[in-house]
MIMARMAR-892302 format. One record per residue (C-alpha): residue in three letters; x, y, z. Coordinates in steps of 0.02 Angstrom, whole numbers, plus 50000, padded with zeros to 5 digits. Layout:
% residues N
ALAXYZ;...
This chain:
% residues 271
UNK490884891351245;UNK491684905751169;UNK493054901851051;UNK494664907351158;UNK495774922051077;UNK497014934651119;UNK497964947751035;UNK499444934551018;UNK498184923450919;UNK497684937650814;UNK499534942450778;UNK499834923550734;UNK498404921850642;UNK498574935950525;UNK500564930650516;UNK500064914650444;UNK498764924150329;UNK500074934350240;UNK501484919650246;UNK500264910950139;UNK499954925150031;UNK501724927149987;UNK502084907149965;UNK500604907149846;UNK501264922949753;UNK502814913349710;UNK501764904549596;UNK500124913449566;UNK500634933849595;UNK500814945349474;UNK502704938249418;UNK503674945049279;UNK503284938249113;UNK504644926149107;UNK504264916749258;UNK502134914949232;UNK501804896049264;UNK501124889249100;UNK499144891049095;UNK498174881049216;UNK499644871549257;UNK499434863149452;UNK500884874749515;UNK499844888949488;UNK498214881649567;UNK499164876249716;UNK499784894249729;UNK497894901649702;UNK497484889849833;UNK498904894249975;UNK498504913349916;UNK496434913749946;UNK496814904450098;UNK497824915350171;UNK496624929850136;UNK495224921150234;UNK496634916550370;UNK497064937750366;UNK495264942150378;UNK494864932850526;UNK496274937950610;UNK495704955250559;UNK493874950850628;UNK494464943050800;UNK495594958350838;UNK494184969150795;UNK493024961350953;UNK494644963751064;UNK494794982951005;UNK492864985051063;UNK492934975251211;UNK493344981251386;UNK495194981151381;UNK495594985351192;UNK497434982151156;UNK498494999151151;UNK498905009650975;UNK500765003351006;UNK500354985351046;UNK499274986350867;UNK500484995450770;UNK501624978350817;UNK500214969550734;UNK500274978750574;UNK502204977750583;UNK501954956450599;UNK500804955750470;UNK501834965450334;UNK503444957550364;UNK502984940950260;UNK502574953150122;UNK504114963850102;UNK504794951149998;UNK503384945249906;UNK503134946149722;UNK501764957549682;UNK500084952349703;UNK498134955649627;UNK498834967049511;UNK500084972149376;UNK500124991449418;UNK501894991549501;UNK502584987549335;UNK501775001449249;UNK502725012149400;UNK504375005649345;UNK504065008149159;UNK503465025049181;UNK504875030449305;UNK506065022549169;UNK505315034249048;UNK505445049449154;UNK507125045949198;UNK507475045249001;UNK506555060948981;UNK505145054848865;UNK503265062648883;UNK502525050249002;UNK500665059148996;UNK500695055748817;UNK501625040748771;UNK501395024048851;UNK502485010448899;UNK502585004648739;UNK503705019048679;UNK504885013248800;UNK505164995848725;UNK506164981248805;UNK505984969348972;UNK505244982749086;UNK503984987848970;UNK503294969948914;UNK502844967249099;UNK501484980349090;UNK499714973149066;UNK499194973648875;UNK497784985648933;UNK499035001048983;UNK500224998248851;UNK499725013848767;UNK499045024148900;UNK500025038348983;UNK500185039549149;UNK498765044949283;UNK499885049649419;UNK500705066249474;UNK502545072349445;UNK502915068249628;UNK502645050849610;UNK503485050649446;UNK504815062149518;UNK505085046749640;UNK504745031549506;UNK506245041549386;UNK507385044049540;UNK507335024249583;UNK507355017449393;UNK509195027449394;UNK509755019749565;UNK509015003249512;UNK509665004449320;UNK507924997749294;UNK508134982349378;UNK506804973849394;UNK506984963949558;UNK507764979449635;UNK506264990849575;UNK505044980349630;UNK505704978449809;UNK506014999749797;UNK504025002249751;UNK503574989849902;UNK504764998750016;UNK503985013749960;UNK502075007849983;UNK502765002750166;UNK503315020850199;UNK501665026050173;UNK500785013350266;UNK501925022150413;UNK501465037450379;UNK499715031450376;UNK499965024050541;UNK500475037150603;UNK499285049350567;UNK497685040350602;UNK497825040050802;UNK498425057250816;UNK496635064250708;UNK495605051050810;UNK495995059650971;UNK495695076450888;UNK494065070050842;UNK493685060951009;UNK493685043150932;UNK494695030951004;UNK496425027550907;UNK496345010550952;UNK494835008850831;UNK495555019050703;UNK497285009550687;UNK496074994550665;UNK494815000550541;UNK496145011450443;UNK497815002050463;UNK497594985950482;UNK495934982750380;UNK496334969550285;UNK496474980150117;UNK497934989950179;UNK499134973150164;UNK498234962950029;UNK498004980449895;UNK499464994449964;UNK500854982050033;UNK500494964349921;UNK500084975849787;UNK501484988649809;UNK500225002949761;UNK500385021349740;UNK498955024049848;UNK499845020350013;UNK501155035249991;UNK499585046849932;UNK498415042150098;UNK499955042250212;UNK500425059850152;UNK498685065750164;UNK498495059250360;UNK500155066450364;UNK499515084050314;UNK497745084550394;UNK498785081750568;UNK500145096050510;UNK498505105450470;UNK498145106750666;UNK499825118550701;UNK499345129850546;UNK498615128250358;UNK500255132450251;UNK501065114050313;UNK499585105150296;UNK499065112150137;UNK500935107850081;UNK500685090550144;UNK499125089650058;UNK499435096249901;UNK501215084849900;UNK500005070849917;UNK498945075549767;UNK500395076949671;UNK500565057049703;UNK498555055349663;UNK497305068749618;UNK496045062949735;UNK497125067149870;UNK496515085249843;UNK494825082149929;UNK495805083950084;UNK495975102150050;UNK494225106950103;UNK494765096550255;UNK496285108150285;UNK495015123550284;UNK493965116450412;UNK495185111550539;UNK495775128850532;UNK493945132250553;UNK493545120850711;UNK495095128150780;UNK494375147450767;
């Protein structure tokens, strides 16, 4: 007999996912220098544990709601964008996880916000806490990101004072805003394209990559795709505000400007 499921399970499922994802950051996520567990020290195994756990837990939930969305009587966008919206909340509050990148946003920002040359100097020019949190790798690299991200990193390192809890919870909040924006877009161009926006929530929101690597992760890459979703749905009333939106996003990323060419042929579809 089939194994019984529901939407509810799936929401509970993938809640329980990401709860252990964040209880296993406390010990094993990307935490500022001065709180790293000693190496191989239990605490931190535990916390790999609870943390890999979770992501099987997330990507079965992920899986189940997937045969619900192709069955007969697939849940509606609304109902799913609830699901995204359970999933996240454990992770709002979580310390970073998989990666260190968040803390080259804060040293950069700090360095635009001091005015120093952040395409040519690393964080190591900045010096102090917020710089020794940066991965040894990118200590001397200048930033790969555009001056509206920066723009945005500067403007919170002078509301923050370069805090560092404060920053880090100001990078996740903006990685949420464009997980938003993201799911916001991606119904609206799957009925312009005929697909179903059930389907597309799933496969673009709430793929399991969108909490573990733009939310857990508090990456730059969420406010660059929800921007360019953003434009390529502005691009349906007229090109100038999606090739705004567009643009705005590749100013967060460069690859954003593939969606250009995307801009020209929705003008093009639409005669």
């Amino acid at each position: 007999m089939a194994f019984p499921f529901d939407l509810r399970r799936c929401r509970l499922l993938g809640l329980a996912g990401t709860a252990f994802l964040a209880l296993g950051g406390e010990s094993a996520g990307a935490l500022p220098v001065a709180d790293l567990p000693a190496p191989a020290s239990a605490r931190e195994a535990t916390g790999l544990v609870a943390a890999y756990f979770g992501v099987v837990l997330l990507i079965a939930a992920w899986v189940l709601l997937g045969r619900l969305v192709r069955g007969p009587r697939p849940p509606a966008p609304r109902a799913l964008l609830l699901v995204l919206a359970v999933w996240a909340a454990p992770l709002v509050l979580a310390p970073p996880l998989f990666s260190r990148d968040v803390y080259s946003y804060l040293a950069q920002g700090a360095m635009a916000d001091a005015h120093m040359d952040v395409y040519t100097q690393g964080p190591a020019a900045l010096g102090g806490p917020l710089a020794d949190q940066v991965a040894p790798m990118w200590q001397h690299t200048g930033a790969p990101y555009g001056p509206a991200f920066l723009g945005l990193a500067a403007a919170l390192s002078g509301l923050t004072r370069g805090g560092l809890p404060a920053g880090l919870i100001g990078m996740r909040l903006l990685a949420l805003l464009g997980v938003a924006l993201m799911a916001f877009a991606l119904p609206r161009l799957a009925r312009h394209s005929g697909a179903d926006p059930a389907a597309a929530l799933w496969l673009g929101a709430l793929n399991p990559l969108v909490p573990l690597h733009l939310i857990a992760g508090a990456h730059n890459d969420a406010l660059m795709l929800g921007l360019l979703g953003l434009g390529l749905v502005a691009a349906r009333r007229g090109p100038v505000p999606g090739a705004v939106l567009v643009t705005l996003a590749a100013l967060v990323k460069a690859p954003a400007a593939l969606g250009l060419p995307a801009v020209v042929a929705l003008q093009a579809r639409a005669g």
